[in-house]
TORDOSE-819241 format. One line per 8 residues: number of its first residue (from 1); for each residue y, z, x of C-alpha. Coordinates in steps of 0.25 Angstrom, whole numbers, plus 2048, in hexadecimal, padded with zeros to 3 digits. Example, Ala and Ser with C-alpha at 12.3 -4.5 7.8 and 13.67 -1.06 7.14 Angstrom:
TORDOSE-819241
1) 7EE/81F/831; 7FC/81D/837
//
This chain:
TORDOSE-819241
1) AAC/3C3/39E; AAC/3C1/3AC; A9F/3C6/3B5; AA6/3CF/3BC; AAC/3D7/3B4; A9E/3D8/3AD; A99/3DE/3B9; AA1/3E9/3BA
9) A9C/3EE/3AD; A93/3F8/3AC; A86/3F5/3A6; A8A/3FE/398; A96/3F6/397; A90/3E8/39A; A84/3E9/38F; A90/3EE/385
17) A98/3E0/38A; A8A/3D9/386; A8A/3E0/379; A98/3DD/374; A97/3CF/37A; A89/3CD/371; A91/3D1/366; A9E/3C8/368
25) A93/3BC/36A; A8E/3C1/35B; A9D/3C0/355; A9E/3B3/35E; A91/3AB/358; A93/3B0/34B; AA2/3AB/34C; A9D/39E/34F
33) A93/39B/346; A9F/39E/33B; AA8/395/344; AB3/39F/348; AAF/39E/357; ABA/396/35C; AB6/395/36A; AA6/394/36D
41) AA8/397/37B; AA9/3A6/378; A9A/3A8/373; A95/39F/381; A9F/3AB/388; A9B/3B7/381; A8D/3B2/384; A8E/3AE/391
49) A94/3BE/394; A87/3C4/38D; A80/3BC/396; A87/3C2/3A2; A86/3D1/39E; A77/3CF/39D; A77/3C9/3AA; A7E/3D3/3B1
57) A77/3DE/3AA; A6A/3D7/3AD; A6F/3DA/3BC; A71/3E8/3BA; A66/3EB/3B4; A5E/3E5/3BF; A56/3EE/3C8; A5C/3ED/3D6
65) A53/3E8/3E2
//
């Protein structure tokens, strides 16, 4: 998912995204260990969005100077 379209999310919206990616990265790990996961390269994506959710809402949720 792309950064911006992150951004225009409100922060409700954006830590239920972080919820439902945390549980895709579940469904994904445990997919692999069975060796259903065909491409790998999801888990590092589905990762890589979690991280910037928490990034933005880190942002957010930072006092204003």
């Amino acid at each position: 998912m792309k950064t911006e379209q992150l951004r225009d999310l409100s922060e409700d919206e954006l830590i239920r995204k972080k919820a439902e990616l945390k549980d895709q990265l579940f469904k994904l790990r445990f997919q692999h260990e069975l060796g259903q996961l065909d491409t790998t390269g999801q888990l590092r994506s589905v990762r890589r969005d979690i991280a910037r959710i928490e990034t933005i809402l880190a942002e957010i949720r930072r006092p204003a100077k």
